[in-house]
C-alpha positions in Angstrom: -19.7 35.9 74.8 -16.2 34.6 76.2 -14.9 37.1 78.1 -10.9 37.3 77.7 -8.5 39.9 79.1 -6.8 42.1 77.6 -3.2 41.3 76.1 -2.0 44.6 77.2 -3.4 44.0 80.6 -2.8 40.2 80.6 -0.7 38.8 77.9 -0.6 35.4 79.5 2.7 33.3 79.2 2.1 31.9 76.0 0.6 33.0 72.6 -2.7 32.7 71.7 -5.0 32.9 68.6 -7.5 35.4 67.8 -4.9 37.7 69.6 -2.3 40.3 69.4 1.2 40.1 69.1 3.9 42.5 68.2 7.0 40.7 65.7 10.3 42.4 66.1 12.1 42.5 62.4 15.4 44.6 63.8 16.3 46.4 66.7 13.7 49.1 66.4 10.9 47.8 63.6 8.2 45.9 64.9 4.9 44.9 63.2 1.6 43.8 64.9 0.0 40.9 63.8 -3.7 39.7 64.9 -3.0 35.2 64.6 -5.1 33.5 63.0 -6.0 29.7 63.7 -7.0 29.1 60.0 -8.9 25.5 59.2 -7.4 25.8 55.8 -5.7 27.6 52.6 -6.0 31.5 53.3 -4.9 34.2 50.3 -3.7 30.9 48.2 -1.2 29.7 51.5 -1.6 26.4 52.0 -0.1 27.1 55.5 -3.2 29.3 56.3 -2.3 32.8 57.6 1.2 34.1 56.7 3.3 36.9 57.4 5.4 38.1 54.9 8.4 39.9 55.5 12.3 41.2 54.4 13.3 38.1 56.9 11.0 35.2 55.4 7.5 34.1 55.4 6.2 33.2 59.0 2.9 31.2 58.8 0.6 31.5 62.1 0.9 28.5 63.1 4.2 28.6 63.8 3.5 31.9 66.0 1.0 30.3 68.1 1.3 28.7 71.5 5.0 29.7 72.0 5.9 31.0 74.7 6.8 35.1 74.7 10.1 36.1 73.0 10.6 33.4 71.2 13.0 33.2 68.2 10.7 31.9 65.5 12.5 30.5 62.3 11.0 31.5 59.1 9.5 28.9 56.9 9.4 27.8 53.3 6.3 29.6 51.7 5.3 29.6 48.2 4.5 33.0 47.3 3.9 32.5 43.6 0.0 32.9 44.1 0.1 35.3 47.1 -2.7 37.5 47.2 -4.6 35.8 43.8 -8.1 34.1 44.3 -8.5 30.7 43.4 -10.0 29.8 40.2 -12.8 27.8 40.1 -12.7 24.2 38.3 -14.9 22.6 36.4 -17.1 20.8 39.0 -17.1 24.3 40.6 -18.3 26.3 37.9 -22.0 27.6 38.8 -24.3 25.7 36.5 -26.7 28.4 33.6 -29.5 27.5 35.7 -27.9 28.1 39.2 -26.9 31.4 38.0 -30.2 32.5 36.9 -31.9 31.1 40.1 -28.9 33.1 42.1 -30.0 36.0 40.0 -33.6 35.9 40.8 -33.3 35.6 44.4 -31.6 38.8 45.2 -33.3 42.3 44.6 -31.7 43.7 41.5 -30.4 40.7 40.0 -27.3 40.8 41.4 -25.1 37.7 42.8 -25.1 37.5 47.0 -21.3 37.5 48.2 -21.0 34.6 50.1 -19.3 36.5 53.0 -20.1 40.6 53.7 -17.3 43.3 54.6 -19.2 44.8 57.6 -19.0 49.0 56.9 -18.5 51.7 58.9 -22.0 51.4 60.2 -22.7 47.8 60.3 -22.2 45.6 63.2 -19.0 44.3 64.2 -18.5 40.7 64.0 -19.3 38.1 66.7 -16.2 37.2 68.8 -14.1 34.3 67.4 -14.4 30.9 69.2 -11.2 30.4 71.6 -8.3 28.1 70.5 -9.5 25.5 72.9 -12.9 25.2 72.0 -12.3 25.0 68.4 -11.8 21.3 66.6 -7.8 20.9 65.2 -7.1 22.5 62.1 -6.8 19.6 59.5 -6.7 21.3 55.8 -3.3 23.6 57.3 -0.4 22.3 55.3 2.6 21.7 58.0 5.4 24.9 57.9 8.8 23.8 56.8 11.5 25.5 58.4 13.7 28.0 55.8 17.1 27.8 55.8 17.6 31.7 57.1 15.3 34.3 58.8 14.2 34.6 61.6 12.0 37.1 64.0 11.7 37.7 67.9 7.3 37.5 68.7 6.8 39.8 71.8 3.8 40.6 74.1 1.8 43.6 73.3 2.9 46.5 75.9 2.0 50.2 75.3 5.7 51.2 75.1 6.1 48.6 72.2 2.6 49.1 70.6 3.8 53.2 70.7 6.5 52.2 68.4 4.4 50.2 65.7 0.7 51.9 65.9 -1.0 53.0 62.8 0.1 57.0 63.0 -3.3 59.1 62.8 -1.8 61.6 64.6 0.7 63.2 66.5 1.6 60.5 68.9 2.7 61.3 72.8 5.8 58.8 73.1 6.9 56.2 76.0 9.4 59.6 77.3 6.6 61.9 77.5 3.2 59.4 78.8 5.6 57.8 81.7 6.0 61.1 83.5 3.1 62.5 82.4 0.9 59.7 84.7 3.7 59.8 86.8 2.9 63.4 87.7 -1.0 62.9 87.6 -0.7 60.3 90.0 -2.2 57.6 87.5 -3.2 54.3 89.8 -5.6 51.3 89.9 -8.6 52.7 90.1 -8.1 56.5 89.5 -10.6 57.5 86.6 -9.1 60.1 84.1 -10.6 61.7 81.6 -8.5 62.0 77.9 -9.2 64.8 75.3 -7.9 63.8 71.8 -7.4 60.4 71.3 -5.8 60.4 68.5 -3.7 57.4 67.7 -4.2 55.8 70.9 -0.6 56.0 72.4 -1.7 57.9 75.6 -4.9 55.7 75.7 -3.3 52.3 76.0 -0.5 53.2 78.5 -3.6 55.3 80.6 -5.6 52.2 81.0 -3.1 49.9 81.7 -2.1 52.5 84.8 -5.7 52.7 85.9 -6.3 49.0 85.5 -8.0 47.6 88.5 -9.9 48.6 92.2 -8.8 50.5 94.8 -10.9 51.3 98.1 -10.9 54.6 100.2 -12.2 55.1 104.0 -12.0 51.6 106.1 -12.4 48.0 104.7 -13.2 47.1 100.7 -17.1 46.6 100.8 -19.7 47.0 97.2 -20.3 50.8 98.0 -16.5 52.4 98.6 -14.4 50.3 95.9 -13.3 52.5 93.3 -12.7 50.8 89.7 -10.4 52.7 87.3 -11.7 54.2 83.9 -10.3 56.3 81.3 -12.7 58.5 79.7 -11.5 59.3 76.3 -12.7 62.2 73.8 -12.0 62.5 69.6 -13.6 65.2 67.9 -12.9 63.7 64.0 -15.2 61.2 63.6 -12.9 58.4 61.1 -10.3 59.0 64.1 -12.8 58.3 66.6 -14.4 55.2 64.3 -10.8 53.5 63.7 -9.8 53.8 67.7 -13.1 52.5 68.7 -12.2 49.4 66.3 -8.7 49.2 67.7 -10.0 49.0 71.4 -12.7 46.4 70.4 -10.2 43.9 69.0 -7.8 44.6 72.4 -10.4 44.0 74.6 -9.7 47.6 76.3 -13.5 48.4 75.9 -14.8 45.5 78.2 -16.0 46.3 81.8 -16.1 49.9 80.7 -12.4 50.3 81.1 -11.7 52.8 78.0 -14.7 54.7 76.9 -14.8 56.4 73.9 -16.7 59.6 73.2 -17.0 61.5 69.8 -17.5 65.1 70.8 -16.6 68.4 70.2 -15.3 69.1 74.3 -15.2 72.9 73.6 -18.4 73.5 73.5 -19.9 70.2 75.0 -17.8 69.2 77.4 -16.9 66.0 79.2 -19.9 64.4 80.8 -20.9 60.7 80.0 -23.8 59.5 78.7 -25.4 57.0 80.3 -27.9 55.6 78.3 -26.7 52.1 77.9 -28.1 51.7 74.7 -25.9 54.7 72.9 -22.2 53.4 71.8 -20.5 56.3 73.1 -20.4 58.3 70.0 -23.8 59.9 70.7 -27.0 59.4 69.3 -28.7 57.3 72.0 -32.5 58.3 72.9 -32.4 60.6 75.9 -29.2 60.1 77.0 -28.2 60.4 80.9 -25.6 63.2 81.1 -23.6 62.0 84.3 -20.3 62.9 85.7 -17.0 60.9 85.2 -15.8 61.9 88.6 -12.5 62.1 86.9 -9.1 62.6 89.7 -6.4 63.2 86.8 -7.2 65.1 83.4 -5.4 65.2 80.4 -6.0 67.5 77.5 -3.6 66.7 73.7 -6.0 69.7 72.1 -5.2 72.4 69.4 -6.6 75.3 72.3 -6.8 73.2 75.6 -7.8 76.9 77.5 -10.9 76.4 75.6 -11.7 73.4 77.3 -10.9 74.7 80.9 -14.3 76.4 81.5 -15.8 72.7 81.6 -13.5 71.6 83.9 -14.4 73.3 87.7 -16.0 72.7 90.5 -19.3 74.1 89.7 -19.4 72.7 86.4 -20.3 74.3 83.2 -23.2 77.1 83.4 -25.5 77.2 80.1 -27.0 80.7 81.4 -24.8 83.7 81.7 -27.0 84.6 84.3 -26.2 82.2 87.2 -22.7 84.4 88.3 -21.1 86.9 86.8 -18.3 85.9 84.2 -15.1 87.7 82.3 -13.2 87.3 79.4 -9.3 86.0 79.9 -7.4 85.2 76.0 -11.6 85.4 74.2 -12.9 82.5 77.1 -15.4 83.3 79.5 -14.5 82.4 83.0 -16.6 82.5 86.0 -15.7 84.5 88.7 -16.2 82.6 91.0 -15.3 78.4 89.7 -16.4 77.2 93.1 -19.5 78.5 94.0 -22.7 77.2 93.7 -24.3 76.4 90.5 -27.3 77.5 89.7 -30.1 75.1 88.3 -29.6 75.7 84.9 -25.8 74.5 85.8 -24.2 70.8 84.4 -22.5 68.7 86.9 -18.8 69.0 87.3 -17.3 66.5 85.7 -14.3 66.3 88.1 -14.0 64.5 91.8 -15.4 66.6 94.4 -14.0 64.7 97.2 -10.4 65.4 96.2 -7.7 67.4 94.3 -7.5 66.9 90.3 -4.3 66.9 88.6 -4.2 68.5 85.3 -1.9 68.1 82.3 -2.0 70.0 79.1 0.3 69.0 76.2 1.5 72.0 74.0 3.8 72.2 71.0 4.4 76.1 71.4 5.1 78.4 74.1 1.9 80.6 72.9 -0.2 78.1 73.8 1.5 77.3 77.2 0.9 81.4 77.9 -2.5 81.1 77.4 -3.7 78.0 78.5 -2.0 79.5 82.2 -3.8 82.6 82.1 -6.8 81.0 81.9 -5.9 78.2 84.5 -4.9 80.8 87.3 -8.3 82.8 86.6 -10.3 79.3 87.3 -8.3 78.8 90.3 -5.6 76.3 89.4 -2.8 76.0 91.9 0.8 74.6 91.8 1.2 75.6 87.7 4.7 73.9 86.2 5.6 74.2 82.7 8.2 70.8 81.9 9.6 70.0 78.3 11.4 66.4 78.1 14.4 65.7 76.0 15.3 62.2 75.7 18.7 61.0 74.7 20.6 57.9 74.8 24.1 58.0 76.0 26.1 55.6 74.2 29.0 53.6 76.4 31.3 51.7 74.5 35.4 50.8 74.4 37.3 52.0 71.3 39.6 49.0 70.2 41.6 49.1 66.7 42.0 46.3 64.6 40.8 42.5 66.2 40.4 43.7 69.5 43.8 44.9 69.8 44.2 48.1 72.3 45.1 51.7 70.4 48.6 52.5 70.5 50.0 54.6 74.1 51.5 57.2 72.0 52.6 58.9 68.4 55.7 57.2 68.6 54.2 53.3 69.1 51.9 54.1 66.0 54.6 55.0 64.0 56.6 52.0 65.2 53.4 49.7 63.8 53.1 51.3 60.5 56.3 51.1 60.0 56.3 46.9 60.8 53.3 47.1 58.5 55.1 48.4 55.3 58.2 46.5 56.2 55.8 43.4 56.0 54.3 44.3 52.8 57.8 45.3 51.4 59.1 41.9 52.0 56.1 40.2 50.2 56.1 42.1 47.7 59.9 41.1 46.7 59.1 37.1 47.4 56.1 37.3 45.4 59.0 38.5 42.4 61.2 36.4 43.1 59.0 33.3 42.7 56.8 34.7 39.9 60.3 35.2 37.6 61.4 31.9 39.0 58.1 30.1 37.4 58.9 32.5 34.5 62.7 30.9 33.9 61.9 27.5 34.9 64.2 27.8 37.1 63.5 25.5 40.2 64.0 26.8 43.6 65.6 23.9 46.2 63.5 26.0 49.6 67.3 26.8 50.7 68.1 30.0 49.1 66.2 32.7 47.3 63.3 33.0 50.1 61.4 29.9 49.5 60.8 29.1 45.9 58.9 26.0 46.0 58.8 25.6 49.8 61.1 22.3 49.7 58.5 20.5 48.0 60.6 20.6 44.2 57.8 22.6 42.2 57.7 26.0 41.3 55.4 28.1 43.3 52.8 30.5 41.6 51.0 33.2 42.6 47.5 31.1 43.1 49.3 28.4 46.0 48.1 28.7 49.3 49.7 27.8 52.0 48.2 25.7 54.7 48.5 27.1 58.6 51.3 25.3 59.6 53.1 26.0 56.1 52.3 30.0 56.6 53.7 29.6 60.6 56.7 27.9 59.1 57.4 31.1 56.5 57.2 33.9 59.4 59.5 32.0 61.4 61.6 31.6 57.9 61.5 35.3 57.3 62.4 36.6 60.6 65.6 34.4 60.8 66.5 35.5 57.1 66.8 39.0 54.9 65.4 40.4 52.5 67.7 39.0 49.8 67.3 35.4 50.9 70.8 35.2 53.1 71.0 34.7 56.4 70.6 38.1 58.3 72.9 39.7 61.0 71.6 41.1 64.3 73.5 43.9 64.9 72.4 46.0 68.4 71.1 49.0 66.1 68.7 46.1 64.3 67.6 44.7 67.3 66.4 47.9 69.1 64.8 48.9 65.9 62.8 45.4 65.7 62.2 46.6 69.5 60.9 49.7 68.3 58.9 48.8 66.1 57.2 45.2 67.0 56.1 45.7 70.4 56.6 42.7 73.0 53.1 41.3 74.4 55.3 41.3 78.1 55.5 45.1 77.4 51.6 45.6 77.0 50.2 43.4 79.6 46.4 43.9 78.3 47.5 41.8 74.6 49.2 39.2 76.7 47.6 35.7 76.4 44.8 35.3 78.3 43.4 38.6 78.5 39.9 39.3 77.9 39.8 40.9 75.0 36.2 42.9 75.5 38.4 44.4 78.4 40.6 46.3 76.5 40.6 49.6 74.9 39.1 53.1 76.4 36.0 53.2 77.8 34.5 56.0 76.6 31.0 57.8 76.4 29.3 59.5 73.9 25.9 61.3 73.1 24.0 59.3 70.1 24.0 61.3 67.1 20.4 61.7 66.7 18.3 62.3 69.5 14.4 61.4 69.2 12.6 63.6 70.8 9.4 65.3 70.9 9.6 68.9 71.5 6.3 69.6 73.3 5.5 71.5 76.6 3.4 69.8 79.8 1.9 72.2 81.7 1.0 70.4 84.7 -1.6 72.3 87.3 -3.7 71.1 90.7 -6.9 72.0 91.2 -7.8 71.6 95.5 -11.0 70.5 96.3 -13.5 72.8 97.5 -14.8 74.0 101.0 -18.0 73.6 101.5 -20.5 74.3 104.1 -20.6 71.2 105.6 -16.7 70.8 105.9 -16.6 74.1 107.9 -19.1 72.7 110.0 -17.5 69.6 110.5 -13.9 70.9 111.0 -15.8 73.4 113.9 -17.2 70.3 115.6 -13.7 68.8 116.0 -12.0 72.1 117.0 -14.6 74.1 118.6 -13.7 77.9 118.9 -13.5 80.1 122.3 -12.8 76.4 124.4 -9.0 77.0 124.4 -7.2 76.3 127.6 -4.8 78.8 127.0 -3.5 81.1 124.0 -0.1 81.1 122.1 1.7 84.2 122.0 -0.4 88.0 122.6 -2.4 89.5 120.6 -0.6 93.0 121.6 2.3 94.5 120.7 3.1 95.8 124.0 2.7 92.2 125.5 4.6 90.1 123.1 7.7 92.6 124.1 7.0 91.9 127.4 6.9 88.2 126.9 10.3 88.7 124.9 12.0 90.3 128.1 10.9 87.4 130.0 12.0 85.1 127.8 15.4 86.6 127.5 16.0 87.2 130.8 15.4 83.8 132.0 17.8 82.7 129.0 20.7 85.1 130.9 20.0 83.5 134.3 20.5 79.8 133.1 24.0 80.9 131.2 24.8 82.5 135.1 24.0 79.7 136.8 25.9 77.6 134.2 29.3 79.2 134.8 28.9 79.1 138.6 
């Protein structure tokens, strides 16, 4: 078996076949894809594999080997036959006698499938060949690039693969898992257990986290490296069945890096099998119940104080008689969570070399008040209760028009609508004039009259078009001439009105020529309209590790009692006062001998 890393731990520079990759459609739709390095027609494509989308087709080939974030053009497709099997022809057609012998050879006289859908229970597949080893594809007709459509191919993260996952569940988003490992001090090789898979949201970003070694006490040698693990839990069974697929084909499961459990961790638990026969979902013959040994725990359940019992340092009795218990919310607590178990006592399934950070995700506040009565009974420390609320603040510049910056104040905005309408006014009246003048016959010589046919001798409709230098021509036309055609007088009052109301660029240096136009305007800031959010509780709790016999004896070999030179402070009263005196009065003698 070739062994390939993970895309989500190792997406390479390039794309590769037999892999995934996530295709961005807009700014926030994205589709996974698994590429395919077809050999020939697939679905009735002669281009092999295609994606179909809004934006185009996209055959896989074109997908493959490019390197991440590509822009990749769509292609011409013919999608008349999409999804329709291929008829047989003539030479194809099975022969009477082939049928019949076909028919014979299987029980029941039914015809073998050539290939078979392996079921919930069957097998997977063997791994697919790599790209390299395989021979070049020659029956793949060659993509023709579309005139429009395009998409962006991206590699597989867990913050973009939270965004296009198949929704099972309730899914813990990018705002709530960051901080969440953040707080459970998530690291290469810290092993954490997960209760309620789910869709796999929390799962992917976990192991990417714990991904890799880390060593503790001296040099890295074979017995202190740590490896990471995430030990993950799923009571429904199809939920447990499609995530152990999903991990499989994202190569999450290999080296023991995710593994899955199907359990019911209320009454059960979250020990690990160790038979290496078993799959993980139970059923293996006399299964090794070991300990994860997990440092971080987090718990997405329905009634995570149920689960709490499991989780101390004494681990889980199955006899009431070992200690004495109570009863905090209708679950039984021990008294006592770190003493000794007895022997019909499980294994803890926590580290018992260091603290254990705890996180509990909680949609209501009545589940938050439970799950922390239970946790201060079993001797959880440092309890926090966080909700998240993630919103975008939107920065932007508020421009009117083509860029042009708003006006300073009421009176400048009238001064423009007012230009506007004259504008529009004195269109309105040339666009009479020279429709009555086509009407009449009447020929215009350009001179008088506003421009009846332009100087050219024709009569000017309704339907002409003036070319750019023709238009620049008119404004200059108009503004040296009235309304009626004559030539028009500036009189002071006129010219401080045309002031007024047509602005000079000198007077507003931000439109003047060569300004930058994505300069201009307000900046302003603004709350998006809808905020996405997910309005659950963390409780987040630390459980310390416990003192044990042979750390008291250790710590009272390294500070030995009754060997002290001397002692800090009295014991009594009446000799800490006098110590006080002493202490004051030499304090009064060093200010006297100061000032003198």
């Amino acid at each position: 078996m070739v062994h390939v890393v993970s895309p989500f731990l190792d997406p390479g520079p390039r794309t590769r076949a037999d892999s995934l990759a996530i295709v961005q459609l807009s700014r926030d739709q994205f589709q996974p894809v698994y590429l395919q390095d077809a050999e020939g027609a697939v679905d009735g494509y002669a281009e092999g594999a295609v994606l179909n989308t809004r934006f185009g087709s996209f055959p896989h080939s074109t997908l493959i080997d490019v390197p991440w974030g590509s822009l990749v053009r769509a292609s011409v497709v013919d999608t008349g036959s999409r999804g329709r099997k291929r008829k047989r022809t003539t030479a194809e057609a099975p022969t009477p006698e082939a049928a019949s012998s076909g028919a014979a050879d299987t029980p029941g006289g039914t015809e073998t499938p050539e290939t078979e859908t392996p079921g919930p229970t069957s097998e997977p597949p063997p791994p697919p060949l790599p790209s390299s080893s395989r021979p070049p594809s020659t029956g793949v007709k060659q993509a023709v690039t579309a005139a429009s459509g395009f998409v962006h191919i991206l590699p597989p993260t867990p913050e973009i693969w939270t965004l296009s996952l198949p929704h099972r569940t309730q899914v813990v988003y990018t705002a709530d898992y960051s901080y969440i490992l953040h707080r459970l001090r998530a690291r290469p090789g810290t092993r954490l257990i997960e209760a309620g898979s789910g869709s796999g949201s929390f799962t992917h970003a976990a192991a990417r986290a714990v991904y890799g070694t880390t060593t503790q006490d001296g040099p890295p040698t074979a017995s202190n490296r740590k490896t990471g693990r995430v030990f993950s839990f799923e009571f429904h069974n199809a939920r447990y069945r499609a995530m152990r697929d999903e991990l499989a084909s994202h190569g999450l499961d290999q080296d023991g890096l995710v593994t899955l459990t199907n359990r019911d961790v209320y009454a059960d638990g979250f020990l690990v099998e160790g038979d290496d026969d078993d799959d993980g979902g139970g059923g293996g013959k006399n299964p090794t119940m070991t300990s994860p040994e997990a440092d971080a725990v987090f718990l997405d359940l329905p009634a995570p104080w149920r689960a709490l019992p499991h989780l101390t340092r004494g681990g889980s009795s199955s006899s009431s008689s070992s200690s004495s218990s109570s009863s905090v919310d209708g679950v039984k607590t021990e008294d006592n969570a770190d003493s000794k178990a007895g022997p019909s006592a499980q294994p803890s399934p926590l580290n018992p070399n260091k603290s254990v950070y705890l996180c509990t995700f909680s949609p209501c506040i009545e589940q938050v008040t439970r799950t922390v009565a239970v946790l201060r009974r079993l001797g959880w420390v440092d309890l926090d209760v966080v909700e998240i609320a993630q919103k975008k603040i939107l920065v932007q510049r508020e421009t009117v028009g083509n860029g042009a910056p708003p006006p300073r104040d009421v009176e400048e905005a009238v001064a423009r609508l007012q230009a506007i309408e004259m504008r529009t006014r004195a269109h309105n009246q040339q666009y009479w004039r020279e429709r009555e003048a086509a009407e009449s016959g009447a020929v215009g010589d350009g001179g008088d009259g506003g421009g009846g046919g332009g100087g050219n001798g024709g009569a000017s409709t309704a339907m002409d078009v003036d070319s750019p230098t023709e238009a620049a021509a008119k404004v200059k036309a108009n503004d040296a001439t009235g309304a009626d055609g004559g030539a028009q007088e500036e009189s002071p009052q006129g010219e401080e009105q045309h002031q007024r109301q047509q602005p000079q660029l000198a007077q507003r240096p931000e439109m003047a020529a060569g300004s930058r136009p994505w300069m201009e305007g307000r900046l302003t800031t603004r709350v998006e309209p809808e905020i996405k959010t997910h309005t659950s509780y963390l409780v987040f709790a630390v459980l310390p590790r416990a003192w044990t016999a042979a750390d008291e004896a250790a710590a009272a070999a390294r500070w030995p009692c009754g060997n002290e030179q001397g002692v800090i402070g009295a014991v009594r009263r009446d000799l800490r006062k006098e110590q006080k005196r002493q202490q004051m009065g030499g304090n009064k003698r060093g200010k006297v001998e100061t000032v003198v």
